[in-house]
N, C-alpha and C positions, 0 to 999 in steps of 0.2 A: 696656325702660323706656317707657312710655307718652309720646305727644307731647301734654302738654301745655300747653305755651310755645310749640307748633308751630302756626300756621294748618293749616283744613282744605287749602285750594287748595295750601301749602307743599308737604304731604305727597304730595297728589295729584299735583304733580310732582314730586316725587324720585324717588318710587316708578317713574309713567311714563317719567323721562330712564333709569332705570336696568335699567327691562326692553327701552325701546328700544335700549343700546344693547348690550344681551345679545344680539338679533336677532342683530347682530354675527357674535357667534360662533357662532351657531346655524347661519346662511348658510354662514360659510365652510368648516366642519367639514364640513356637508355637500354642499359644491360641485361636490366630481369624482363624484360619486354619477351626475346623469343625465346626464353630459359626460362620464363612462368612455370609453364607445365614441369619442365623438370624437377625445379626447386619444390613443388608440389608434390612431384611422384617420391623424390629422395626422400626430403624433411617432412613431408605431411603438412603442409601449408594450405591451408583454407581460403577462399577470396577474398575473406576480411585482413589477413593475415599477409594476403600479396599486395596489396592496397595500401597498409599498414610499411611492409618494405622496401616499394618502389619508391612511396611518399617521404620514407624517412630522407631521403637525400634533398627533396625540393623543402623538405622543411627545416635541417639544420642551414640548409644552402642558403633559405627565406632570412633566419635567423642572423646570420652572418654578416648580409648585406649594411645594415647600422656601424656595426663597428669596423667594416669594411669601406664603408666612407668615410670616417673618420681617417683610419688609414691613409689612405689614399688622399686627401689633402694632406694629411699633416707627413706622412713619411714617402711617398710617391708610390707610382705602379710597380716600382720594379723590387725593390727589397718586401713590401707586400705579397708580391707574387710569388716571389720564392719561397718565403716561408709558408706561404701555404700549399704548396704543392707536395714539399715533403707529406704535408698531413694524406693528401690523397692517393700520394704511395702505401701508406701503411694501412689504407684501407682498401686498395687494391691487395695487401698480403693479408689482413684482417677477414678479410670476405671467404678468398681461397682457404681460410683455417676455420672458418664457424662451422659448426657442429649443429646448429638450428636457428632458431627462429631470433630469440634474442641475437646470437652473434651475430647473424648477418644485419640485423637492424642497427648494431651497435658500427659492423664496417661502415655501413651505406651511409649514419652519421658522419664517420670520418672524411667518407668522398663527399659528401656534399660540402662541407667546411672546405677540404681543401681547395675544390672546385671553386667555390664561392664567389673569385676576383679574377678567374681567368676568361669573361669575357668584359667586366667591368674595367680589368687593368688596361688591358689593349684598348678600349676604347677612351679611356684617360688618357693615354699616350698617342693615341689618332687624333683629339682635340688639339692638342698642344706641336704636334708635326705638320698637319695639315690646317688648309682652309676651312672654314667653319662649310661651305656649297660641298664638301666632298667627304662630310661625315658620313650622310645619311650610303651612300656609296659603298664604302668602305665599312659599317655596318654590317652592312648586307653581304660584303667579300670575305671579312673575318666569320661571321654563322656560316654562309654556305661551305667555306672551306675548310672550317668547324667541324662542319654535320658531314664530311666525310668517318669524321669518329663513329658517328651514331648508326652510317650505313657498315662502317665495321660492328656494330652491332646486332646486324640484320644476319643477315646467311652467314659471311666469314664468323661469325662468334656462334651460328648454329653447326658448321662444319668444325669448329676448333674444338665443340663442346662435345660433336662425336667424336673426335679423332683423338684428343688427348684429356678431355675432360672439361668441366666450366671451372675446377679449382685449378688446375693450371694454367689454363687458360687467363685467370687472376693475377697467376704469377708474373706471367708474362708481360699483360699490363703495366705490374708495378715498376716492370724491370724497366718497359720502354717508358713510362714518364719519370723514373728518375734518370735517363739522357735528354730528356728534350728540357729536364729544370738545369743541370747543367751547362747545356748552352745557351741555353736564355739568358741566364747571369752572365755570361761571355759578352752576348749582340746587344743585351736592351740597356738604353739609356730613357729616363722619364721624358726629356724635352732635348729640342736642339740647345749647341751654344747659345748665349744671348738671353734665351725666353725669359719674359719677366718673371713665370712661377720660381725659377730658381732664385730668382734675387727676394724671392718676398718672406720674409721672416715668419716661422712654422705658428700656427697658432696656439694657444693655451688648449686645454681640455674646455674649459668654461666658453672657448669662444667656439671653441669646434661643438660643442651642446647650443649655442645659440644658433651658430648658423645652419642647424640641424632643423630649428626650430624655423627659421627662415621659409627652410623649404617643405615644413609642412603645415604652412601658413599661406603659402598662394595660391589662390581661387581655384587654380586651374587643375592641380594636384587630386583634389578626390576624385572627378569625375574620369582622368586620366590613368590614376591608381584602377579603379574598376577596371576598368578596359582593358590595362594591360594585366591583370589579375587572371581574366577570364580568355580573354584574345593566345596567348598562347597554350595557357593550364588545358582550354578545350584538345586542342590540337596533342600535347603532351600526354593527356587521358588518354587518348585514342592508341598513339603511336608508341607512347614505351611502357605502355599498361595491357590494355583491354582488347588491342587487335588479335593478340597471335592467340590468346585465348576463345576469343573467338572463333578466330579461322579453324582452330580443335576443335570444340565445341557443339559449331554450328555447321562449319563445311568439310570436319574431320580431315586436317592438312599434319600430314608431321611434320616433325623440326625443318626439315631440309624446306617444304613447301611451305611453312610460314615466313622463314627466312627471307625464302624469294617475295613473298608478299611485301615483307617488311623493308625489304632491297629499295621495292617499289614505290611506297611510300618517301622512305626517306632519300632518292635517288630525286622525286618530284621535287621535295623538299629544298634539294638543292639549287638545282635550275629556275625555282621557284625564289628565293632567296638573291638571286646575282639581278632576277629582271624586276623584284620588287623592291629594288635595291636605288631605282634610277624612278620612281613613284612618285617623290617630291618634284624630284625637275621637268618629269613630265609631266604632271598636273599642276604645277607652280601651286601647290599645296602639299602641305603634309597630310591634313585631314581628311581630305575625299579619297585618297588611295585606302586609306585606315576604316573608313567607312564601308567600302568597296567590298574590301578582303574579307572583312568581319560577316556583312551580310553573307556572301558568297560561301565561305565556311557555315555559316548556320543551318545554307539550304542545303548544302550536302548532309547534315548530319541528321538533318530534317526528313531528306528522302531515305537513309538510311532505318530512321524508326518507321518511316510508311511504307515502306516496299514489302510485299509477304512473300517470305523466300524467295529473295533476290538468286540467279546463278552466280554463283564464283567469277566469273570473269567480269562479270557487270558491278559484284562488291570490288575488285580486284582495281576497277578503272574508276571507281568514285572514291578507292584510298589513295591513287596517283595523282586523281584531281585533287585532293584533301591536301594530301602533302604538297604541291606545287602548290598552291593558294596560300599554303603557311608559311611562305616568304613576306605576308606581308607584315609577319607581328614584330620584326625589328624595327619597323617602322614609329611603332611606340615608343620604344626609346629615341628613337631622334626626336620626337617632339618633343620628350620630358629632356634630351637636352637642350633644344633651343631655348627651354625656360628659364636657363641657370646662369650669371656669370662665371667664370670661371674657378671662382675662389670658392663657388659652392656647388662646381661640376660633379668632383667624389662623391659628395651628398645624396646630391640632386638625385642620379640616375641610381645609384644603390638602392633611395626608398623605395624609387617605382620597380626596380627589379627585385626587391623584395615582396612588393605583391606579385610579379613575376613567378618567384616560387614558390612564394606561398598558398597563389591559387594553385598548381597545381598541387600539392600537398592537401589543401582540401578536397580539390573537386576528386582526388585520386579514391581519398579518404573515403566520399561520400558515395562514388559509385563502387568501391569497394561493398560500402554496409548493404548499399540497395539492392546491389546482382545477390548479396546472400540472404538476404532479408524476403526477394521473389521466389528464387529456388526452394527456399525450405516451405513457403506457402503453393508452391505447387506450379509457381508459373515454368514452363520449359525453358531451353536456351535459346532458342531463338526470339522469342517474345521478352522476355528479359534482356539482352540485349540492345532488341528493341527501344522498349524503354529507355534505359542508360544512353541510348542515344540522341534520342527526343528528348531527354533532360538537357543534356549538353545542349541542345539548338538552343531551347527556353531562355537559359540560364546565358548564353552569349547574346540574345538579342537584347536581353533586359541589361545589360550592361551595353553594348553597343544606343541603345536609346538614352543612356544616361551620357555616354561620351561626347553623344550630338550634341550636347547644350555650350560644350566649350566653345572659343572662339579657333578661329581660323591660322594659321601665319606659315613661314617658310625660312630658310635660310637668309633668303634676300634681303627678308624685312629686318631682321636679328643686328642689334648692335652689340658686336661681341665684347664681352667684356674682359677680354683679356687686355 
């Protein structure tokens, strides 16, 4: 729905408090990324064990998604939002206080929970301000200016983590998203004056389970689910798990030089996300961009298990290509929105983002067992690796060939159901 009862300035901060405080979760998802090895050398963590920690967030986050669309129809984005961000303060202080392995799995719980609705809220509140033609857009402008959190997870969180430590550096976090949840509650309203969602009386539990049920009852939902399961989780293995370990491992990079790698990555990531962003309108499809990217990702990870002792600089520029190409997985949700009326928009896009993190929490899981599982039979790092990486192609092609069966469509075609 278009703002027009909205000042310009209005919009322009909602939209800002709302991608600011997506950073949020962009950071924290990605935090044991260049601080692997640390958490390792301190607590003694194993790579089943790092697998196991970084997973914990994409899986209570997975978990959450359900009763986070419920939410989100029945009470709106914005009282939703707030109460859950306290959650992910206290496990920004939760984290800086663990003592090992348990506690910090038990914060990474808490961040993911609180995390859980801060890109699902803002995008409930873009449907309902905007045109349905300027979702996929805007998208794309809330993650990329998101995943500025995530490059604060790169070098600045490897320099914060020499300079004053990775547990205060915790602190710090906590301190800054409980400012940016108090002004949120200030700027964000759910809808403009007028919108019909306000006027439409909240539903029952019993109706909010049906229409649950609604939307995992059409067609188009499994083969969509897959895809967006695996379409980001690969990309998330890569970049807030398994790279910096790598770069140790295999090209022997300290903190400061994985950092900058990881910069890398998630700086493509960016730029990657604003121009993958305009996909639908220029391919007057949402499908063939999503088709595109997904291959495109496969054969990087593809040349990455075929190359024998690739240089540094030549890994360094097929993780810039990786991350720039990872613009296109927001994409996936714009389709699984154009599926929904509005009444079962919270729904809708929560279950597909719950295989969102759920594959990552698997595929994290699974190349966790396997890197430990090669090592102790004698395969080296770099061929291990390897591997792990060649799985990841396998595994996104064979969902990318399931995605293909669905049909086509785009903004244009979509009668909104608002």
């Amino acid at each position: 729905m278009p703002q027009t009862a909205a000042s310009r300035a209005y919009i322009v901060a909602l939209v800002a408090i709302l991608c600011l405080v997506y950073t949020v979760s962009q950071f924290l998802r990605s935090s044991t990324g260049v601080i692997a090895p640390n958490l390792s050398a301190d607590l003694g963590l194993h790579p089943e064990e790092l697998g196991i920690l970084s997973g914990a967030f994409f899986l209570s986050f997975a978990i959450m998604q359900v009763p986070v669309g419920i939410f989100l129809d029945r009470y709106g984005a914005r009282l939703t939002m707030i109460g859950s961000v306290g959650i992910a303060v206290l496990g920004c202080f939760a984290f800086a206080l663990a003592e090992g392995r348990t506690g910090l799995t038990l914060a990474r719980v808490l961040m993911g929970i609180g995390c859980s609705v801060m890109l699902m809220g803002p995008l409930m509140i873009y449907r309902r301000w905007f045109p349905a033609e300027r979702f996929a857009s805007l998208s794309g402008l809330q993650i990329a200016i998101g995943t500025i959190g995530a490059i604060g997870a790169t070098a600045p969180l490897a320099y914060a983590t020499e300079t004053i430590g990775w547990r205060e550096s915790f602190v710090a976090a906590g301190v800054f998203t409980a400012v940016l949840a108090i002004i949120m509650g200030v700027i964000v309203r759910d809808a403009p004056a007028g919108h019909a969602s306000l006027a439409r009386s909240p539903e029952t539990f019993w109706q909010s389970l049906k229409g649950l049920g609604e939307v995992i009852r059409h067609p188009a939902v499994p083969p969509l689910f897959v895809m967006i399961s695996t379409g980001y989780a690969s990309f998330a293995t890569v970049q807030t798990l398994w790279a910096s370990p790598y770069l140790a491992d295999v090209h022997g990079l300290d903190l400061g030089g994985r950092g900058n790698v990881l910069l890398g990555i998630t700086g493509g990531q960016v730029v990657g996300l604003l121009l993958w962003g305009y996909g639908e309108r220029l391919f007057g499809s949402i499908k063939k961009p999503i088709l595109m990217g997904a291959f495109l990702s496969a054969s990087i990870l593809g040349l990455l298990a075929l190359l024998d002792a690739p240089p540094l600089w030549l890994v360094t520029l097929l993780f810039v290509i990786f991350g720039l190409n990872a613009g296109y997985t927001p994409l996936l949700l714009t389709h699984g929105r154009l599926l929904f009326p509005d009444r079962l928009a919270g729904r809708g896009i929560t279950v597909l983002n719950f295989g969102n993190m759920a594959g990552v929490f698997v595929l994290q899981g699974l190349t966790g067992a396997l890197i430990g599982q090669l090592l102790r039979s004698g395969f080296g790092f770099e061929l291990t690796y390897r591997w792990t990486f060649g799985s990841l192609a396998l595994v996104l092609l064979a969902a990318l060939a399931y995605y293909a069966t669905i049909p086509d469509t785009n903004s244009r075609a979509v009668i909104d159901g608002d």
